[in-house]
Structure formats: C-alpha cells, structure tokens
PDBQT receptor file of N, H, CA, C and O in Angstrom, charges set to zero:
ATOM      1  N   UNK A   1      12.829  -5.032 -41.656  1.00  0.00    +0.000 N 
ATOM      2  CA  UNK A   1      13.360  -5.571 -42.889  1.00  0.00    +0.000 C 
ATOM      3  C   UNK A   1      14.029  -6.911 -42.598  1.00  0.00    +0.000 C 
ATOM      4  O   UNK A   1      14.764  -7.195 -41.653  1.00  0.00    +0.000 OA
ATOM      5  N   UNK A   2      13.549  -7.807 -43.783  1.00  0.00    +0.000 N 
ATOM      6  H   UNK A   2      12.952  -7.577 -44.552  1.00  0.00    +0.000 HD
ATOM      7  CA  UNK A   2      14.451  -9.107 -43.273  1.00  0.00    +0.000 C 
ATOM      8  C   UNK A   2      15.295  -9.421 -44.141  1.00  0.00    +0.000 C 
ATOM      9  O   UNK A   2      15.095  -9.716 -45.319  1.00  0.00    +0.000 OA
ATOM     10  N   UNK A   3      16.660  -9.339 -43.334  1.00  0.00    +0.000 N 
ATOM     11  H   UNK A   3      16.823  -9.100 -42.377  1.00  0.00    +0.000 HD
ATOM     12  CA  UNK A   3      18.286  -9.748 -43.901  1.00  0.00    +0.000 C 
ATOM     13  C   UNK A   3      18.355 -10.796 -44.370  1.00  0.00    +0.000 C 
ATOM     14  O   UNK A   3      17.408 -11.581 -44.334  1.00  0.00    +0.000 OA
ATOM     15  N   UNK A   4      19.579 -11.086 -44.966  1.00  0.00    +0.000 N 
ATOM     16  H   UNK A   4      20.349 -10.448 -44.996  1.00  0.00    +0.000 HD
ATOM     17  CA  UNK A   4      19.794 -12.616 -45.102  1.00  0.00    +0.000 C 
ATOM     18  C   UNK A   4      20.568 -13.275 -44.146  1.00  0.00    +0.000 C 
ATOM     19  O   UNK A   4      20.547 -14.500 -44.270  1.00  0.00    +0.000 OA
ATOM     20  N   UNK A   5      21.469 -12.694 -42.924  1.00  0.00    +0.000 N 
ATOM     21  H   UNK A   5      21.486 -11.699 -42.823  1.00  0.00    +0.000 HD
ATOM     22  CA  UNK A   5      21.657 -12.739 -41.791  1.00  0.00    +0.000 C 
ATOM     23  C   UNK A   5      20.860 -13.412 -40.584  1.00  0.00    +0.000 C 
ATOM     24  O   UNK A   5      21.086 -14.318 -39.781  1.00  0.00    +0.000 OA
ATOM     25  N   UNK A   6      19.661 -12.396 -40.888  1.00  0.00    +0.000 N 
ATOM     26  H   UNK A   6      19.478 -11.660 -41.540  1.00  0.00    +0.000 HD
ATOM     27  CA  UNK A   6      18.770 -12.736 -39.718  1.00  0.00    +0.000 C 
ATOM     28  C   UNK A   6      17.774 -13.875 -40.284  1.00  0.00    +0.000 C 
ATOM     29  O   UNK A   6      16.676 -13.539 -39.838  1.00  0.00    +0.000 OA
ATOM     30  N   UNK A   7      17.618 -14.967 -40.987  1.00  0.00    +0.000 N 
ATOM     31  H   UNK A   7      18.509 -15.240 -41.349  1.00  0.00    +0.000 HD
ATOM     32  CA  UNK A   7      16.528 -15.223 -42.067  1.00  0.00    +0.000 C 
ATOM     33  C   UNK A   7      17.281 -16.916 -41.560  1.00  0.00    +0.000 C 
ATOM     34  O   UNK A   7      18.416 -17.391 -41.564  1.00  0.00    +0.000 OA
ATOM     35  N   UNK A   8      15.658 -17.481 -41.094  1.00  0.00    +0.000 N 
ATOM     36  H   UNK A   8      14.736 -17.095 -41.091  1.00  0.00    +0.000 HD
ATOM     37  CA  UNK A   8      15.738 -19.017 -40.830  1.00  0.00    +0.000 C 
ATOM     38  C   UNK A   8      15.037 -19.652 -42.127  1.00  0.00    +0.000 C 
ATOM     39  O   UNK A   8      14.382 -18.953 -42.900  1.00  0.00    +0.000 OA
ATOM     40  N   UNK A   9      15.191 -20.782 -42.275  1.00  0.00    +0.000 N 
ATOM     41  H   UNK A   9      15.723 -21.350 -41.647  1.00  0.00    +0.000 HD
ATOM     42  CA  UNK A   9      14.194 -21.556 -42.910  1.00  0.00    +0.000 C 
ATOM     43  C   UNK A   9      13.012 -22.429 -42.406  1.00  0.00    +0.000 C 
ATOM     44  O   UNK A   9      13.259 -23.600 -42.699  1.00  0.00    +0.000 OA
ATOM     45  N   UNK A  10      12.066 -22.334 -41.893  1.00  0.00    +0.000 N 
ATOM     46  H   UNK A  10      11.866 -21.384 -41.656  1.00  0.00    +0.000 HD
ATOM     47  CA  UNK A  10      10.996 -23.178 -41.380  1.00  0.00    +0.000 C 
ATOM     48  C   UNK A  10      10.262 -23.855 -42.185  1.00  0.00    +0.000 C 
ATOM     49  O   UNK A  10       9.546 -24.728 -41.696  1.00  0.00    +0.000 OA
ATOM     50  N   UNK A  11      10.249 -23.585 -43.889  1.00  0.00    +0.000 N 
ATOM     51  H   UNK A  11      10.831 -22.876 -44.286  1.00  0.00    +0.000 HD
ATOM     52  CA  UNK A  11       9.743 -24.924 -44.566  1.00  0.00    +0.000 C 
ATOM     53  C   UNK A  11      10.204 -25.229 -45.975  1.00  0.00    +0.000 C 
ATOM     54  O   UNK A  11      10.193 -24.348 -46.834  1.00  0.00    +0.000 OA
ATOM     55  N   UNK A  12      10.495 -26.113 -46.155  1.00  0.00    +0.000 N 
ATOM     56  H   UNK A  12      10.504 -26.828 -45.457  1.00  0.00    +0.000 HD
ATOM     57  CA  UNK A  12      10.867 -26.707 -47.359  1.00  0.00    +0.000 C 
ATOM     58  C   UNK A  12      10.159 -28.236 -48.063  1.00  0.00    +0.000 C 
ATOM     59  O   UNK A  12      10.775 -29.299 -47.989  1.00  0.00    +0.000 OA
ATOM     60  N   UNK A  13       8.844 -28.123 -48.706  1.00  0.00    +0.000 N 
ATOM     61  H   UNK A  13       8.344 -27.259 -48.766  1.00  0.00    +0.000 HD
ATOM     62  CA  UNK A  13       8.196 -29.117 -49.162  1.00  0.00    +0.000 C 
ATOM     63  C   UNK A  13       7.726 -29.045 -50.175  1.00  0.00    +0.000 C 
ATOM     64  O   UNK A  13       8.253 -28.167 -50.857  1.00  0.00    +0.000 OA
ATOM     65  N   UNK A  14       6.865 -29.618 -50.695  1.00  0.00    +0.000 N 
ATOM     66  H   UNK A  14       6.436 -30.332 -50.140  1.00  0.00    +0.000 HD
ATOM     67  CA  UNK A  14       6.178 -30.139 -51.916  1.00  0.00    +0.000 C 
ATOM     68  C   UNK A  14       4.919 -29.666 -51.376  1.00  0.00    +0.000 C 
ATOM     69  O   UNK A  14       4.281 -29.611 -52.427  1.00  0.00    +0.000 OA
ATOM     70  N   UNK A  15       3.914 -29.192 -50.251  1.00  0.00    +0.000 N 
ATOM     71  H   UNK A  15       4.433 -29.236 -49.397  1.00  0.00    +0.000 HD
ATOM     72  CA  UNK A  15       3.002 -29.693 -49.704  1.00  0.00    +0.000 C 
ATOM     73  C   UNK A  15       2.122 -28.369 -49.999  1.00  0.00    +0.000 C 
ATOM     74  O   UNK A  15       2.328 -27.488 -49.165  1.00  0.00    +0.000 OA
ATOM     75  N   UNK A  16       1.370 -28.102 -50.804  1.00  0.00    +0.000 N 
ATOM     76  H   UNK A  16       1.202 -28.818 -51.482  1.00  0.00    +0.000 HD
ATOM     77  CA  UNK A  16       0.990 -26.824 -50.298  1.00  0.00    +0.000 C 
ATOM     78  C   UNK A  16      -0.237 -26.448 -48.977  1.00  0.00    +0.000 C 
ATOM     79  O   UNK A  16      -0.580 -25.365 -48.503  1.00  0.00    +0.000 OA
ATOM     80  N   UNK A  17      -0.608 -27.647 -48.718  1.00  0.00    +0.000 N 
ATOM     81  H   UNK A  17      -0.328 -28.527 -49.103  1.00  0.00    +0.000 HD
ATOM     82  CA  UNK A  17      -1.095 -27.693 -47.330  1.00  0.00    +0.000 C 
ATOM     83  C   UNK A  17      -0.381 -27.069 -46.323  1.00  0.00    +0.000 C 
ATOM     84  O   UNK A  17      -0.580 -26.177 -45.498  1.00  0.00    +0.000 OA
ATOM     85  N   UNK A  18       0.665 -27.942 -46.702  1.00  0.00    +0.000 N 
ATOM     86  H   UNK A  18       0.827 -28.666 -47.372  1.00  0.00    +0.000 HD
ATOM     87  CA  UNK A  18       1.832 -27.936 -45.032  1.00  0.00    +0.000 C 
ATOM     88  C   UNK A  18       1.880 -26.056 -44.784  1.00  0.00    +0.000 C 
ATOM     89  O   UNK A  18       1.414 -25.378 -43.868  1.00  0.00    +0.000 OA
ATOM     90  N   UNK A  19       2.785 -25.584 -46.252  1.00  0.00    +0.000 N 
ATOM     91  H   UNK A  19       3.163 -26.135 -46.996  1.00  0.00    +0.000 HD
ATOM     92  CA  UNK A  19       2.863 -24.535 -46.293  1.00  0.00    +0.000 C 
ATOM     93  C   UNK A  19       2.309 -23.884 -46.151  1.00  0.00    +0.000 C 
ATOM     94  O   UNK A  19       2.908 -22.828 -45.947  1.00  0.00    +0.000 OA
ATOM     95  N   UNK A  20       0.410 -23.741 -46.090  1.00  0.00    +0.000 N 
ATOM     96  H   UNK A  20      -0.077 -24.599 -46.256  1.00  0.00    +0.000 HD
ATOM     97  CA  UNK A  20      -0.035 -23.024 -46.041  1.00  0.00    +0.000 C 
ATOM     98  C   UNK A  20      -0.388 -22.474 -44.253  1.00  0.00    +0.000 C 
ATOM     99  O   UNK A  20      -0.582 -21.378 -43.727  1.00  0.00    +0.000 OA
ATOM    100  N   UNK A  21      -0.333 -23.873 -43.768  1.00  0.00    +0.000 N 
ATOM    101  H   UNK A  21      -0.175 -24.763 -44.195  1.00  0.00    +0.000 HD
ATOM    102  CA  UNK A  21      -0.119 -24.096 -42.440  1.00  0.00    +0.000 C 
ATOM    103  C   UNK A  21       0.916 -23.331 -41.609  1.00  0.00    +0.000 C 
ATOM    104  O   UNK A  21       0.517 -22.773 -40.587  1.00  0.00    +0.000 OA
ATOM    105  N   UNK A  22       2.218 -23.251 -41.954  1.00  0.00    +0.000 N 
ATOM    106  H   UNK A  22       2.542 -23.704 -42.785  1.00  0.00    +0.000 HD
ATOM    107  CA  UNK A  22       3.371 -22.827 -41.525  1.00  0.00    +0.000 C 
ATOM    108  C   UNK A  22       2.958 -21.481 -41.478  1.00  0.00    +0.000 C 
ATOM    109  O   UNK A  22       2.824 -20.963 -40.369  1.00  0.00    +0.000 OA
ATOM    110  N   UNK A  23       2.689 -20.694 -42.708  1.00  0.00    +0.000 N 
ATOM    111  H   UNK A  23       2.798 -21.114 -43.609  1.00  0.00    +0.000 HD
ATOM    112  CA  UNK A  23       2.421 -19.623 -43.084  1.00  0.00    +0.000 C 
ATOM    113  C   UNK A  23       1.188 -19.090 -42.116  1.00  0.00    +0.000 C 
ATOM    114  O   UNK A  23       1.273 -18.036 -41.485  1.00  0.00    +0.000 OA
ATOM    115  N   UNK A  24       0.237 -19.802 -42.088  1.00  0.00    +0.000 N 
ATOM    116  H   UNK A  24       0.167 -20.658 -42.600  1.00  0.00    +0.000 HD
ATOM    117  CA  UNK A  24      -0.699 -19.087 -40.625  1.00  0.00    +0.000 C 
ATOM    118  C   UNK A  24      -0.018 -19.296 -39.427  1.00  0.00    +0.000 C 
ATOM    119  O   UNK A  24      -0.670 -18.809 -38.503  1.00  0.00    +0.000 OA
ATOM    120  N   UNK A  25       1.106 -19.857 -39.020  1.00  0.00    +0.000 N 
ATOM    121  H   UNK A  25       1.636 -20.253 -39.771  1.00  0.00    +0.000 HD
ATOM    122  CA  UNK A  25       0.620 -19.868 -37.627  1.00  0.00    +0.000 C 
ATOM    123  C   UNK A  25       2.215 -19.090 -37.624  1.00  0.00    +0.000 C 
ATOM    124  O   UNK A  25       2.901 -19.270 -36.618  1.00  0.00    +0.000 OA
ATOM    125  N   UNK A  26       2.643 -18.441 -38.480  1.00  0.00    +0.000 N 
ATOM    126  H   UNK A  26       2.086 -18.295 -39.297  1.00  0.00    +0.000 HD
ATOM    127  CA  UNK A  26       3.553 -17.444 -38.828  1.00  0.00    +0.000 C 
ATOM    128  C   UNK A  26       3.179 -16.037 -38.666  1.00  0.00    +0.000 C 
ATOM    129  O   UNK A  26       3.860 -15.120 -38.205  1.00  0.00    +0.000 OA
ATOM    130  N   UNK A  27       1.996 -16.019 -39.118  1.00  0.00    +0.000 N 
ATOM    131  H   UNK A  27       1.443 -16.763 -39.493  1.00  0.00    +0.000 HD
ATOM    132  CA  UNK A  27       0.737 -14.912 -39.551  1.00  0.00    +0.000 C 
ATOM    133  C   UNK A  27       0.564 -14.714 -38.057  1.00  0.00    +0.000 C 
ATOM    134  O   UNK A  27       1.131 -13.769 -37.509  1.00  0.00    +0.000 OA
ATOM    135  N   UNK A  28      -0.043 -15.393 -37.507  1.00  0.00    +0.000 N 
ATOM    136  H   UNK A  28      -0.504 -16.160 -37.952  1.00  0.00    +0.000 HD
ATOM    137  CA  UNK A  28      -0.862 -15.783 -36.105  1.00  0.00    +0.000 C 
ATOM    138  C   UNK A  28       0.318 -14.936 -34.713  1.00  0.00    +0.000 C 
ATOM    139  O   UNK A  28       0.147 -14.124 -33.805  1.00  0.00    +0.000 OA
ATOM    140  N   UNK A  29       1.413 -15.678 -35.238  1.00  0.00    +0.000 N 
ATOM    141  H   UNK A  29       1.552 -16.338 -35.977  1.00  0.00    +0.000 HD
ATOM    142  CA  UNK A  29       2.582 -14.905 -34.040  1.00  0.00    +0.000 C 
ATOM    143  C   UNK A  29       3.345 -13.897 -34.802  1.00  0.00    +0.000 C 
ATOM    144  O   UNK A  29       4.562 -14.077 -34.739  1.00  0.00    +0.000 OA
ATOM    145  N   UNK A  30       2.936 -12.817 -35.550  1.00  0.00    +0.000 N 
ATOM    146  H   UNK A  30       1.948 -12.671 -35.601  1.00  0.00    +0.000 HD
ATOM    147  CA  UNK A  30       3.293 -11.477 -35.787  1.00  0.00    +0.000 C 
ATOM    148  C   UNK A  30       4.389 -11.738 -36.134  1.00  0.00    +0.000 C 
ATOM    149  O   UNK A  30       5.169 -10.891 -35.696  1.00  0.00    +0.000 OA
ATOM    150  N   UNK A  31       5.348 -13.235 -37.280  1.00  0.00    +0.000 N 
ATOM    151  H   UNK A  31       4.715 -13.922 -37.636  1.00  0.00    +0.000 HD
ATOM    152  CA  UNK A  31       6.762 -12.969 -37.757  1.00  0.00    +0.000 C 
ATOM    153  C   UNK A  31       6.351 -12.922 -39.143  1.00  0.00    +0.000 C 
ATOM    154  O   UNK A  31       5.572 -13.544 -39.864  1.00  0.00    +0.000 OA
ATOM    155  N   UNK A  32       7.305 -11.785 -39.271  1.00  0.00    +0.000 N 
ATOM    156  H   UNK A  32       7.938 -11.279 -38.685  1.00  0.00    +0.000 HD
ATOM    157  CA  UNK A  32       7.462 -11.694 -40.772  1.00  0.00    +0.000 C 
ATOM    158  C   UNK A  32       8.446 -12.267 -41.613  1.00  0.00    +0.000 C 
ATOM    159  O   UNK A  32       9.649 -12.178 -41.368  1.00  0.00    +0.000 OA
ATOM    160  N   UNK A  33       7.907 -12.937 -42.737  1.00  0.00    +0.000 N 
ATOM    161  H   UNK A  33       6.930 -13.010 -42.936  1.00  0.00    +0.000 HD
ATOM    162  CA  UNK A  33       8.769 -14.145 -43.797  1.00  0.00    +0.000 C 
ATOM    163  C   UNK A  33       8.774 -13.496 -44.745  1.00  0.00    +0.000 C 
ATOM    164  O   UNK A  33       8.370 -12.337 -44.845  1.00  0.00    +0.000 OA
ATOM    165  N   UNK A  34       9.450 -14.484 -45.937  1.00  0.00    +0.000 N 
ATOM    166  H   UNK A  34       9.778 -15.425 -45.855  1.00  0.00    +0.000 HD
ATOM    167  CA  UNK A  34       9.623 -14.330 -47.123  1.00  0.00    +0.000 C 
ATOM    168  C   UNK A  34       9.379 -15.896 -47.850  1.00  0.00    +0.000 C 
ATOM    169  O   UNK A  34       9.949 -16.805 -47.247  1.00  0.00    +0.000 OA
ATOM    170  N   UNK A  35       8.785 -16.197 -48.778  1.00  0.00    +0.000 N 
ATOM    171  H   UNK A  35       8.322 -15.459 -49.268  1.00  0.00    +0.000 HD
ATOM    172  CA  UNK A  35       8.571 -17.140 -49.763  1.00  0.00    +0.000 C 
ATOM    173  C   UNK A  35       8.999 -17.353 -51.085  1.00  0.00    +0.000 C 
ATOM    174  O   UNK A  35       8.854 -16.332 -51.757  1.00  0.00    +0.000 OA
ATOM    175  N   UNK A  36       9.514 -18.380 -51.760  1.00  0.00    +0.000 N 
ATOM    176  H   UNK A  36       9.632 -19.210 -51.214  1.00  0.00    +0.000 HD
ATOM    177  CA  UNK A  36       9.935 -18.415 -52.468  1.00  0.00    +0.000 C 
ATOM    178  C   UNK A  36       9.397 -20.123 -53.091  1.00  0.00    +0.000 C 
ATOM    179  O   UNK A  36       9.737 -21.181 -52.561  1.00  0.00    +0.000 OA
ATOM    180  N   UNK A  37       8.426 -19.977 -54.421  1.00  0.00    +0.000 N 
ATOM    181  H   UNK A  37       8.150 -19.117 -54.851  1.00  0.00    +0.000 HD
ATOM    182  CA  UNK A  37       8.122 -20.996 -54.706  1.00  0.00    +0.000 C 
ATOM    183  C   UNK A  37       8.300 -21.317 -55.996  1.00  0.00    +0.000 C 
ATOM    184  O   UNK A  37       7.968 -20.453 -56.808  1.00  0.00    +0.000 OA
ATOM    185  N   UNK A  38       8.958 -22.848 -56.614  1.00  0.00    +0.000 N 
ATOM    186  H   UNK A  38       9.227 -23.550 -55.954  1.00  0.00    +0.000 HD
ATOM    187  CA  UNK A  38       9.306 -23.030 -57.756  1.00  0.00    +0.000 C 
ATOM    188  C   UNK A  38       8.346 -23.987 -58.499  1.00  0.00    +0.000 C 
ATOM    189  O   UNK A  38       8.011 -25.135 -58.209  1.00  0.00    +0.000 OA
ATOM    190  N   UNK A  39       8.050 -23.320 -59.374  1.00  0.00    +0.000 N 
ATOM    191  H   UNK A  39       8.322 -22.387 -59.610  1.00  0.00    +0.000 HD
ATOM    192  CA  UNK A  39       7.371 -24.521 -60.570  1.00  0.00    +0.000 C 
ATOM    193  C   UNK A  39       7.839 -25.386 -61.634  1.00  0.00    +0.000 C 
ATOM    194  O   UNK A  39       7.834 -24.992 -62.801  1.00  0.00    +0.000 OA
ATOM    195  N   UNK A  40       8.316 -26.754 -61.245  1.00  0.00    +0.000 N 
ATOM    196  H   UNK A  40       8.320 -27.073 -60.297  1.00  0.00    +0.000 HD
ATOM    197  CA  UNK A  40       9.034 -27.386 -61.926  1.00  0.00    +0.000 C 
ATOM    198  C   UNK A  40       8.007 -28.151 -63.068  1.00  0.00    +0.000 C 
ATOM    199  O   UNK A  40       8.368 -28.544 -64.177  1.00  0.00    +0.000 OA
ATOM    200  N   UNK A  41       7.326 -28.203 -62.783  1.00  0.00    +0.000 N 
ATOM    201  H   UNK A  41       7.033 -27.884 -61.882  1.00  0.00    +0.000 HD
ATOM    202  CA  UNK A  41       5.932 -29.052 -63.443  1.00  0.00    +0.000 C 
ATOM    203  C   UNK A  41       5.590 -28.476 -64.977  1.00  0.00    +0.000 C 
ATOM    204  O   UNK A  41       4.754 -29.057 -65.668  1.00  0.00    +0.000 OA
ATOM    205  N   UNK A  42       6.378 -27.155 -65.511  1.00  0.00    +0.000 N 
ATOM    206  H   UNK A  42       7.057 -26.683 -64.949  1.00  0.00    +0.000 HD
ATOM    207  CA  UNK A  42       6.190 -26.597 -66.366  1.00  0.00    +0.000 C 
ATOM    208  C   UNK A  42       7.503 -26.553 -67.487  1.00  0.00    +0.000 C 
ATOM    209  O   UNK A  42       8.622 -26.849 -67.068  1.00  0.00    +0.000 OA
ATOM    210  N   UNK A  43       7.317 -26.185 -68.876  1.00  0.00    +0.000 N 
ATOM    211  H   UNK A  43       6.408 -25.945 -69.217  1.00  0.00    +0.000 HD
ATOM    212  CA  UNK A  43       8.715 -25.599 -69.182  1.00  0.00    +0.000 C 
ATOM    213  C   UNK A  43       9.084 -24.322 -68.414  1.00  0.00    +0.000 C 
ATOM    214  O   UNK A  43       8.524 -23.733 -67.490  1.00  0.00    +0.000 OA
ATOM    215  N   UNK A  44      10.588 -24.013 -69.328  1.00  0.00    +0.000 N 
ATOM    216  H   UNK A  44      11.044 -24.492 -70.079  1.00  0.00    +0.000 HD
ATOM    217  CA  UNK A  44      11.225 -22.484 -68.662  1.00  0.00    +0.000 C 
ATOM    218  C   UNK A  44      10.892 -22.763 -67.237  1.00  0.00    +0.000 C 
ATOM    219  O   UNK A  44      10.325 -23.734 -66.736  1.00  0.00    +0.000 OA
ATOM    220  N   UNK A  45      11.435 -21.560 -66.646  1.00  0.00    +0.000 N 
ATOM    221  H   UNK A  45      11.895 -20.771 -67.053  1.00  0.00    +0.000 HD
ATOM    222  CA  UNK A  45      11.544 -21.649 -64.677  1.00  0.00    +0.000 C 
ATOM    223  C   UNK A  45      10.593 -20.648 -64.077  1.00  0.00    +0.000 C 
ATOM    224  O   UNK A  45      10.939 -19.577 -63.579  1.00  0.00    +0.000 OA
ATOM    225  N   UNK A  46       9.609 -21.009 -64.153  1.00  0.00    +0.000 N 
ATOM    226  H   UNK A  46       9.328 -21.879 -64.557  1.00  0.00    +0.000 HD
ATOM    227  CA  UNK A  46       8.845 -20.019 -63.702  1.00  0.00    +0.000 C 
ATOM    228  C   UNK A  46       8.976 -20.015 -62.421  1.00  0.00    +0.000 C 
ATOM    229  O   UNK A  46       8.913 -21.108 -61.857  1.00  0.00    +0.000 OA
ATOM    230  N   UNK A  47       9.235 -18.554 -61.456  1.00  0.00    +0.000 N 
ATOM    231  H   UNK A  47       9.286 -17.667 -61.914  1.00  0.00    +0.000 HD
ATOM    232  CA  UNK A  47       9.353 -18.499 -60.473  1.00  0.00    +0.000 C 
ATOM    233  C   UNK A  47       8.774 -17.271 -59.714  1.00  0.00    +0.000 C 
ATOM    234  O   UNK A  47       8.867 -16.121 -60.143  1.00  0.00    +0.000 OA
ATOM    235  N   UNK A  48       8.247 -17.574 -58.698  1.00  0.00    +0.000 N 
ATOM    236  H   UNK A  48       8.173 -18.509 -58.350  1.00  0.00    +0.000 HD
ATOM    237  CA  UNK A  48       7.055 -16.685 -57.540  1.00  0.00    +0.000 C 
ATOM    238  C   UNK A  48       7.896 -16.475 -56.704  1.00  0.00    +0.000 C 
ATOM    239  O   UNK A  48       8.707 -17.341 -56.377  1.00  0.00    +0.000 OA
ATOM    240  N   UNK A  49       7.867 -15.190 -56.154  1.00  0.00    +0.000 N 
ATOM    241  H   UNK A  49       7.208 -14.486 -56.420  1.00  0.00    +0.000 HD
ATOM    242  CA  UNK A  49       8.580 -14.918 -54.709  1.00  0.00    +0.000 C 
ATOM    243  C   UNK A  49       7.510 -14.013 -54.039  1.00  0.00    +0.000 C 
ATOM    244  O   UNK A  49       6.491 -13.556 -54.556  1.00  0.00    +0.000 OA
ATOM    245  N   UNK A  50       7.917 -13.875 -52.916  1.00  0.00    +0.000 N 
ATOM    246  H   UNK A  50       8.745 -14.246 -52.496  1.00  0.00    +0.000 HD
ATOM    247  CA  UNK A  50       6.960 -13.015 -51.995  1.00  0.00    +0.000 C 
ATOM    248  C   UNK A  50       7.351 -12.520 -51.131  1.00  0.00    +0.000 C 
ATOM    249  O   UNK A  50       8.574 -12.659 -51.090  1.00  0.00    +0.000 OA
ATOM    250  N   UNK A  51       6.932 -11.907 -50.256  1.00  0.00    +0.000 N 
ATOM    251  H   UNK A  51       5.939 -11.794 -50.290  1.00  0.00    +0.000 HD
ATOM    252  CA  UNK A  51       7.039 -11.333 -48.453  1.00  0.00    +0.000 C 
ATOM    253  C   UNK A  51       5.779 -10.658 -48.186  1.00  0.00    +0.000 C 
ATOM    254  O   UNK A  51       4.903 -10.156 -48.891  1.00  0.00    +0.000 OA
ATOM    255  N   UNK A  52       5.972 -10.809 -46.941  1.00  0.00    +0.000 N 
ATOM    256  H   UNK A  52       6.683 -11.217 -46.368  1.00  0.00    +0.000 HD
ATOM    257  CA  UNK A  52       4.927 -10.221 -45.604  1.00  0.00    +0.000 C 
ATOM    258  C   UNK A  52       5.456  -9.471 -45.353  1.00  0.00    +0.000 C 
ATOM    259  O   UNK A  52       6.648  -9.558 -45.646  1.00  0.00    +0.000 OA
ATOM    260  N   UNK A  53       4.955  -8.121 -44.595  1.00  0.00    +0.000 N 
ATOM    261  H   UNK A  53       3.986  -8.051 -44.357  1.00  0.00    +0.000 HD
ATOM    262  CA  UNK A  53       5.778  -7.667 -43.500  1.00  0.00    +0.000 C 
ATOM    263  C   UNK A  53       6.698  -6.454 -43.936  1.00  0.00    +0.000 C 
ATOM    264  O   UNK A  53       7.467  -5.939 -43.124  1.00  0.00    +0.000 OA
TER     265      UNK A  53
C-alpha cells in the first residue's frame, strides 16, 4: 500500500509523452505509483486519478 509518508513525486508536466515514459520505466522496475491528472482545458474540474499496484 502506498502512504502518503512513503510517496515521492517523479513527475510533474504537461507532457503526456514524458509521462507516459516515466510510467514505463516505473512499470519496468516493479514500483508501484499513483497518478493524478488534471484537465484544465475544459469547464468544471474534471479530475482522473489512478494507481498501480
């Protein structure tokens, strides 16, 4: 289970390349994350969250 204790940040961008990048080679070495992505581009706050793991 991942705390908010134990919980780094490794990306914060605009990119969904980058991110998707981070996210495999996350995948790749067996750590488990959590995601959290905002859509500002819209009205109201639409918001996605996720986890692995």
């Amino acid at each position: 289970m991942i705390m908010f204790w134990n919980r780094k940040e490794v990306f914060i961008g605009n990119s969904l390349q980058e991110f998707n990048e981070t996210r495999n080679i996350l995948v790749f070495n067996g750590i488990k994350y959590k995601y959290r992505i905002v859509d500002n581009s819209g009205s109201g706050g639409l918001r996605r969250t996720g986890n692995f793991g």
